[in-house]
C-alpha positions as CSV (number, residue, x, y, z in Angstrom):
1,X,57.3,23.6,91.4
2,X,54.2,25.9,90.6
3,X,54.2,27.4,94.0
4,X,57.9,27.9,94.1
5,X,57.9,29.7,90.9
6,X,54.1,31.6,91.7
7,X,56.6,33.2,94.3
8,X,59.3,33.8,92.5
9,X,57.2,35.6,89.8
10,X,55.3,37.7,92.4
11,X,58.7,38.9,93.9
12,X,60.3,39.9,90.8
13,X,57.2,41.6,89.3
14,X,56.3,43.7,92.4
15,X,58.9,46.6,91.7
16,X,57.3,47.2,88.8
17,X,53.7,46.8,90.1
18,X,54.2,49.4,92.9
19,X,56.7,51.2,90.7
20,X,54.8,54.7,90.6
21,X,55.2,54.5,94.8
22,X,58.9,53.8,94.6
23,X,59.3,56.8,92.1
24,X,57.0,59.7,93.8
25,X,58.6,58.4,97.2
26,X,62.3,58.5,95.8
27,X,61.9,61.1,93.2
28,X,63.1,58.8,90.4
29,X,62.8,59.8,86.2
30,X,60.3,56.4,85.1
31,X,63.0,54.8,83.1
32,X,64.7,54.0,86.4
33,X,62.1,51.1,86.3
34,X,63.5,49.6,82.7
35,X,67.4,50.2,84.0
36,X,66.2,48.6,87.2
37,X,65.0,45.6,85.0
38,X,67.5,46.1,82.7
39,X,70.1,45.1,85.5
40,X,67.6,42.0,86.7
41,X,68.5,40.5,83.3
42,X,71.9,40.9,83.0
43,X,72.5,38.9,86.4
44,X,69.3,36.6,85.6
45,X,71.4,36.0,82.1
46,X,74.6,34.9,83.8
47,X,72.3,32.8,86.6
48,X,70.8,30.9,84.1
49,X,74.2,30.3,81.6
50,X,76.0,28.7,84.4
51,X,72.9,26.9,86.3
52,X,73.4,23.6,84.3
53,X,76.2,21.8,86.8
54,X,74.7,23.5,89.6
55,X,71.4,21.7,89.5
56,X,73.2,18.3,88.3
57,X,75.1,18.3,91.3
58,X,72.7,19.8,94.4
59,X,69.3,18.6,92.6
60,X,66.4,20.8,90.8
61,X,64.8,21.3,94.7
62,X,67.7,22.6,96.3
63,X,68.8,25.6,93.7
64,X,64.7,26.7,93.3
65,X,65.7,26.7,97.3
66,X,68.5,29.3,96.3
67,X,66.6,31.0,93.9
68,X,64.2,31.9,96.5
69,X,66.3,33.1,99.1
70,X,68.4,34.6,96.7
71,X,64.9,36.6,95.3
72,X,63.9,37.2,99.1
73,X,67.8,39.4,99.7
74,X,67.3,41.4,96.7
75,X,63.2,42.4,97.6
76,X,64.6,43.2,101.3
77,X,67.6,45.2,100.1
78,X,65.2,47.4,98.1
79,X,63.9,48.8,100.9
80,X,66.8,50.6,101.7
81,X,65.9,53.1,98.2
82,X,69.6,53.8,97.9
83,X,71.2,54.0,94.8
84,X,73.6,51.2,95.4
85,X,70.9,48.8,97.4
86,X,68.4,49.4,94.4
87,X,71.5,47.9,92.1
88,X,72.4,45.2,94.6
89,X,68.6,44.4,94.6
90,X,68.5,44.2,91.2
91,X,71.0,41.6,90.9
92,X,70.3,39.6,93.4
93,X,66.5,39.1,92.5
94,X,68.2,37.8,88.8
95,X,69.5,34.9,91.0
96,X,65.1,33.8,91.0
97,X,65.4,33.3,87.3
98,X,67.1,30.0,87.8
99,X,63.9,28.7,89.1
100,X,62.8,27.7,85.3
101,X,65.8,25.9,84.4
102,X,65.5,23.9,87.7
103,X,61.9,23.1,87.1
104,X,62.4,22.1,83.9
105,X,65.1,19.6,84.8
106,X,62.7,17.8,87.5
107,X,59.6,18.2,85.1
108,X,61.4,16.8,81.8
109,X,62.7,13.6,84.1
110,X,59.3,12.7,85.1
111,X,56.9,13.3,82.6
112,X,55.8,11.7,78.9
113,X,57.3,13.6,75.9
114,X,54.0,13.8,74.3
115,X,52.7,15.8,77.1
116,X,55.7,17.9,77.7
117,X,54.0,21.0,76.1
118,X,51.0,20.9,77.8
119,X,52.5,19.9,81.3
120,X,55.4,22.8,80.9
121,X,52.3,24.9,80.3
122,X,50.8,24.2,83.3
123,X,53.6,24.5,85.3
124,X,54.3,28.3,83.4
125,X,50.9,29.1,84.9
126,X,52.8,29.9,87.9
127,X,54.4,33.0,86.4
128,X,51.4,34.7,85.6
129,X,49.4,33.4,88.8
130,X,52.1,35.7,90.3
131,X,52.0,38.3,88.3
132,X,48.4,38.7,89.3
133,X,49.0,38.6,93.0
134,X,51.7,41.4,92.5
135,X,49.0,43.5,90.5
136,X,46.5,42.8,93.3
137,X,48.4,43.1,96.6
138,X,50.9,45.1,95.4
139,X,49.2,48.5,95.3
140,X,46.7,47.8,97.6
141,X,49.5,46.8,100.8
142,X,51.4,50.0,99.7
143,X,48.4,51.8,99.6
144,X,47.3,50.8,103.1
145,X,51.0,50.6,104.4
146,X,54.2,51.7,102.6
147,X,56.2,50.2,99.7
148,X,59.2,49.2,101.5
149,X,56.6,47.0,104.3
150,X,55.0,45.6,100.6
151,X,58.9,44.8,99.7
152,X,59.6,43.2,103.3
153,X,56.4,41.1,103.6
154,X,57.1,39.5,99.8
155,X,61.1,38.7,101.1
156,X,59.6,37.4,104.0
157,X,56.8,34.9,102.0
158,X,60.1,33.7,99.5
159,X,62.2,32.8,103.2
160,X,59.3,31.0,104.4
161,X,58.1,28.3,100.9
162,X,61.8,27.9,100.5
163,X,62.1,25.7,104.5
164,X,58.4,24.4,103.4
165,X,60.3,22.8,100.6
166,X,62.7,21.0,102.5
167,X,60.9,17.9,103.7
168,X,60.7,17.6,99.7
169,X,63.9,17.2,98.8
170,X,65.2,13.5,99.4
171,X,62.6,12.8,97.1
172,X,62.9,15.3,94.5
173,X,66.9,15.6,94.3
174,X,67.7,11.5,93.9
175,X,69.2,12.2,90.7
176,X,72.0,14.8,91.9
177,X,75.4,13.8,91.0
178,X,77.6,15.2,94.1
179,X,80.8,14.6,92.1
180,X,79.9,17.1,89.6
181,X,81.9,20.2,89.4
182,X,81.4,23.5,88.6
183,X,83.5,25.0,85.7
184,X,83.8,28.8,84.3
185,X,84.2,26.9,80.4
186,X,80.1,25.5,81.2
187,X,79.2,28.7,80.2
188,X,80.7,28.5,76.7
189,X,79.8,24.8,76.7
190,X,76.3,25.8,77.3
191,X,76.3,28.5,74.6
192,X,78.0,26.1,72.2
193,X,75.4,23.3,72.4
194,X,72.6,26.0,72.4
195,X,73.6,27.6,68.8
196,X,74.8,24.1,67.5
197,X,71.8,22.7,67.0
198,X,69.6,25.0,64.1
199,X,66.2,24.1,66.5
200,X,67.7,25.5,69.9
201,X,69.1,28.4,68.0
202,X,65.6,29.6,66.5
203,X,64.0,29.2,70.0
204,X,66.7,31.0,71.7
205,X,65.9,33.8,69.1
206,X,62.2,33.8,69.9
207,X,63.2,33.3,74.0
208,X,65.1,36.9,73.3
209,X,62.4,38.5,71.6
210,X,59.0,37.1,73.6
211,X,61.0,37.6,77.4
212,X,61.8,41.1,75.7
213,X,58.5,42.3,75.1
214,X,57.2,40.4,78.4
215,X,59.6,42.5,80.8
216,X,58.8,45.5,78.9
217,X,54.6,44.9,79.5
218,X,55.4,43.8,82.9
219,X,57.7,46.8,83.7
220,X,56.0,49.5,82.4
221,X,52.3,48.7,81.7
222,X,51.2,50.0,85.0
223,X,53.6,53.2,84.7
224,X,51.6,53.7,81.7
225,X,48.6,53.5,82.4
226,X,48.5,56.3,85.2
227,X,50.4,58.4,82.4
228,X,46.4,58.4,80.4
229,X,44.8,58.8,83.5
230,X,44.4,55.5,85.4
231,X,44.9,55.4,89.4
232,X,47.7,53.5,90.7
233,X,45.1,50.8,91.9
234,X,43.3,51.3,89.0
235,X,45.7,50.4,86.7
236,X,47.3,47.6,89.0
237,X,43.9,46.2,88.8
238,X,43.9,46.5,84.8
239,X,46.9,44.7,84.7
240,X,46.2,41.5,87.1
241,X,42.9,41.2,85.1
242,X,44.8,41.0,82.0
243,X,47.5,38.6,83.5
244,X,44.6,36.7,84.1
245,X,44.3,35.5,80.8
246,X,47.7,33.9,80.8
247,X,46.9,31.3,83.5
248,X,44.1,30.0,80.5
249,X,46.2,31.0,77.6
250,X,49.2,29.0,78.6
251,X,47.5,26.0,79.2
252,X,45.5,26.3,75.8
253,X,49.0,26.9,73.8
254,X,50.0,24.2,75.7
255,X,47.2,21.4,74.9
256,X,47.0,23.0,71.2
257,X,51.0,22.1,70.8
258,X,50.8,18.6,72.2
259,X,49.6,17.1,69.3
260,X,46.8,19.1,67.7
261,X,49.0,21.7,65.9
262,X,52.8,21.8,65.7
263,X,54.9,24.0,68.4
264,X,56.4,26.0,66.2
265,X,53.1,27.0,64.7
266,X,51.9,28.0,67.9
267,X,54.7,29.7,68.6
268,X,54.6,32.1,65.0
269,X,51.5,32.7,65.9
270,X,51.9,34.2,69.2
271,X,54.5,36.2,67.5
272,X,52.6,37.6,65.4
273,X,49.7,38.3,68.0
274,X,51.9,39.9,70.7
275,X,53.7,42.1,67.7
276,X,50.3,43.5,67.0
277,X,48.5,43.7,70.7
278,X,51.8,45.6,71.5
279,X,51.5,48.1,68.2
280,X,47.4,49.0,69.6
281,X,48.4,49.3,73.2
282,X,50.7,52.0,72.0
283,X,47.4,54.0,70.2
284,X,45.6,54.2,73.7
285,X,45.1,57.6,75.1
286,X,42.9,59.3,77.6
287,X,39.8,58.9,75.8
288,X,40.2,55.5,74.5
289,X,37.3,53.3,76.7
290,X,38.4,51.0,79.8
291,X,36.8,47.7,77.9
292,X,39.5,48.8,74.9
293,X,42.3,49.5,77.0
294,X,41.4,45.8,78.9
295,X,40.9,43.7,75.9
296,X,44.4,45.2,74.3
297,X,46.2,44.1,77.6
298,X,44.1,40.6,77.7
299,X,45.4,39.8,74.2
300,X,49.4,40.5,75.0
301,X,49.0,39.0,77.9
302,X,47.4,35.7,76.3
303,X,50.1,36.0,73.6
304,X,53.6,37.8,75.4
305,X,53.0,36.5,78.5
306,X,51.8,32.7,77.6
307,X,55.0,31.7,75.2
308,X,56.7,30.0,78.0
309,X,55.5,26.4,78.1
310,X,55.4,25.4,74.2
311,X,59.1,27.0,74.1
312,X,60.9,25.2,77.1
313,X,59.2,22.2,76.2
314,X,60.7,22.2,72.9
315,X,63.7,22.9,73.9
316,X,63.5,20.2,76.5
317,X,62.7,17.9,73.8
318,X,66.0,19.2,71.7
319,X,68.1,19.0,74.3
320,X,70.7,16.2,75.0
321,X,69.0,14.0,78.4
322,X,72.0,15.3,80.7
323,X,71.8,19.1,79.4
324,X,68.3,19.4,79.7
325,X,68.7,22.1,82.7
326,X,72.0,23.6,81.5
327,X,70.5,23.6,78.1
328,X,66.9,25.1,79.1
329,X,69.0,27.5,81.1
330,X,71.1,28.5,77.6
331,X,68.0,29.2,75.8
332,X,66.7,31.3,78.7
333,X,69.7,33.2,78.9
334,X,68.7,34.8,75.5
335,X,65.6,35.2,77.0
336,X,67.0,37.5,79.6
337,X,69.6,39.5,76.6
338,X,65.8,40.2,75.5
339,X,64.9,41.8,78.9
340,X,67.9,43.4,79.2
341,X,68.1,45.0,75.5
342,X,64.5,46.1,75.3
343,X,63.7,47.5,78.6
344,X,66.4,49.5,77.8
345,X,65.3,50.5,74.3
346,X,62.3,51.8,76.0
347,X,63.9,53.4,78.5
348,X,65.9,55.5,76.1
349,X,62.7,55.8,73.4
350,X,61.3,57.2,76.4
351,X,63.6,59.6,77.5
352,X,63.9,61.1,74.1
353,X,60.6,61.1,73.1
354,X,58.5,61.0,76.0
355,X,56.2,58.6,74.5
356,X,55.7,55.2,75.8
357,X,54.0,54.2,72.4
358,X,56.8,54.6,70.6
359,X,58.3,52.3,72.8
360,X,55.9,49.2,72.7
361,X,55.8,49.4,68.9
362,X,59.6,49.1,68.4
363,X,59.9,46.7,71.2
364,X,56.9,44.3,69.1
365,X,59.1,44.6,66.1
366,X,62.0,41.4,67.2
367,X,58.7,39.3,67.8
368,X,57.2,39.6,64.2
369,X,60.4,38.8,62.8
370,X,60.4,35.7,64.9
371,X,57.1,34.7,63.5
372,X,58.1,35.0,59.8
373,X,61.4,33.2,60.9
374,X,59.1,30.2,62.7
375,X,56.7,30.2,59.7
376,X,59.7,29.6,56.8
377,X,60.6,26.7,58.9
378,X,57.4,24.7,59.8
């Protein structure tokens, strides 16, 4: 499961990591990248709202299969830089965000519930372990090659894991009911047993405000940074080093929830830390320092970027024993309203304003509400 998904997150965060290529090479405004991602979100939202039966009846091992190949058409289809294969891309790289629900099916099955924050934290260690080889291969393959090779070698590396996972599978999928069916009313089923329950509805809040910020930081952080003067490497480099902190930061949120502090403590507190990282990286300008402009990024990446395993755990925990995919899957669908809505926000602060500071403080704003929300109801 953390290799699968360390795949998955490299394949969906390259586009953005090689994203000043893909613009000089197709002559592209830069808040193509947050429509781009925009579009990811909206399929990744309907992926993960109708995963639930899908995963009951072919098993957690098969569909993170799917996921991959699913991720691996999109990446290839980019290369083609048309208008319409950049929006096929798009949504057919959303179909890798069912790769969480599906973990989190297996993973809640199998492990102790006192240990589900810090295990979930582990296994979220994949996302950002990807993100750090997309910031480090990324620019450097399109720098020796060309971004649509980059594109073809990561669609190539999905194909590949998802037969390595095979042999796996009897093992892993023993639970799948082949009777079960798939309906179009599991959506609103999902939804319902989501906002029924006051606990699920707060985290699917904060889901839609932390993935939010997340896609914004991962879309344009890089794009940014070579606005103030960084090299595309340069700032590719920046921003794996800062992901770096989330492989660390995850599994400390995770360890600190499992019985030291409460979850949802932990969580108002990485609220209010990304809301404020996200409010300094907007001040940074051309003059600011590299150590500055690197600690900024280290602490939204320890805080916007290492949410994931105290949240799904939670909502693991709240979930019903037979819902917990469908129902992890719910919550993460508000997740991905949050990466649609705010990359978009962005993209349009953007366009008017032509400042991308303007954007990362508005898009740190849902978070901090969040936070105050999570600290009323410790």
């Amino acid at each position: 499961m953390f290799l699968q998904q360390t795949f998955v997150a490299m394949g969906r965060a390259l586009p953005a990591v090689i994203a000043p290529a893909i613009i000089m090479d197709l002559r592209l405004d830069a808040y193509w990248v947050g429509i781009y991602f925009a579009l990811t979100a909206a399929s990744s939202l309907v992926h993960q709202l109708g995963c639930g039966s899908f995963i009951v009846r072919y098993g957690a091992l098969r569909v993170s299969q799917i996921s991959l190949v699913l991720l691996a058409a999109g990446t290839a289809l980019m290369a083609l830089g048309s208008p319409l294969a950049l929006a096929l891309s798009a949504i057919l790289a959303g179909g890798g965000s069912v790769s969480t629900p599906a973990s989190s099916h297996l993973l809640s099955r199998v492990s102790s519930a006192r240990y589900l924050p810090l295990v979930f934290s582990i296994k979220q260690t994949a996302v950002p372990a990807g993100l750090l080889l997309a910031g480090l291969l990324g620019p450097q393959l399109t720098e020796w090659t060309d971004w649509r090779v980059t594109m073809l070698l990561a669609a190539a590396a999905c194909v590949v894991f998802a037969l390595m996972l095979q042999p796996l599978r009897k093992t892993f999928d023993a639970d799948r009911v082949p009777t079960r069916a798939f309906r179009m009313s599991d959506f609103k089923a999902t939804l319902i047993a989501v906002l029924a329950t006051p606990s699920l509805r707060i985290f699917s809040f904060a889901c839609l405000a932390f993935n939010g910020l997340q896609t914004v930081f991962t879309a344009y952080f890089v794009v940014y940074l070579t606005t103030i003067g960084y090299t595309p490497v340069a700032a590719g480099f920046v921003f794996s080093m800062a992901v770096a902190i989330a492989v660390p930061g995850r599994i400390f949120w995770g360890w600190l929830g499992s019985g030291y502090v409460s979850p949802n403590t932990v969580m108002a507190g990485l609220s209010f830390g990304m809301a404020g990282s996200s409010a300094f990286l907007a001040l940074c300008g051309p003059g600011w320092p590299a150590l500055a402009v690197g600690l900024i990024a280290c602490v939204l990446s320890a805080t916007a970027l290492s949410w994931h395993g105290v949240l799904l755990s939670e909502t693991a925990r709240a979930a019903p024993e037979d819902m917990r995919g469908g129902v992890t899957g719910g919550v993460l669908s508000f997740g991905q309203v949050g990466a649609l809505a705010l990359p978009l926000a962005y993209s349009g602060l953007l366009d008017l304003t032509g400042s991308h500071g303007i954007g990362f403080i508005v898009c740190g704003l849902p978070a901090l509400l969040v936070g105050v929300q999570l600290m009323r109801q410790r």
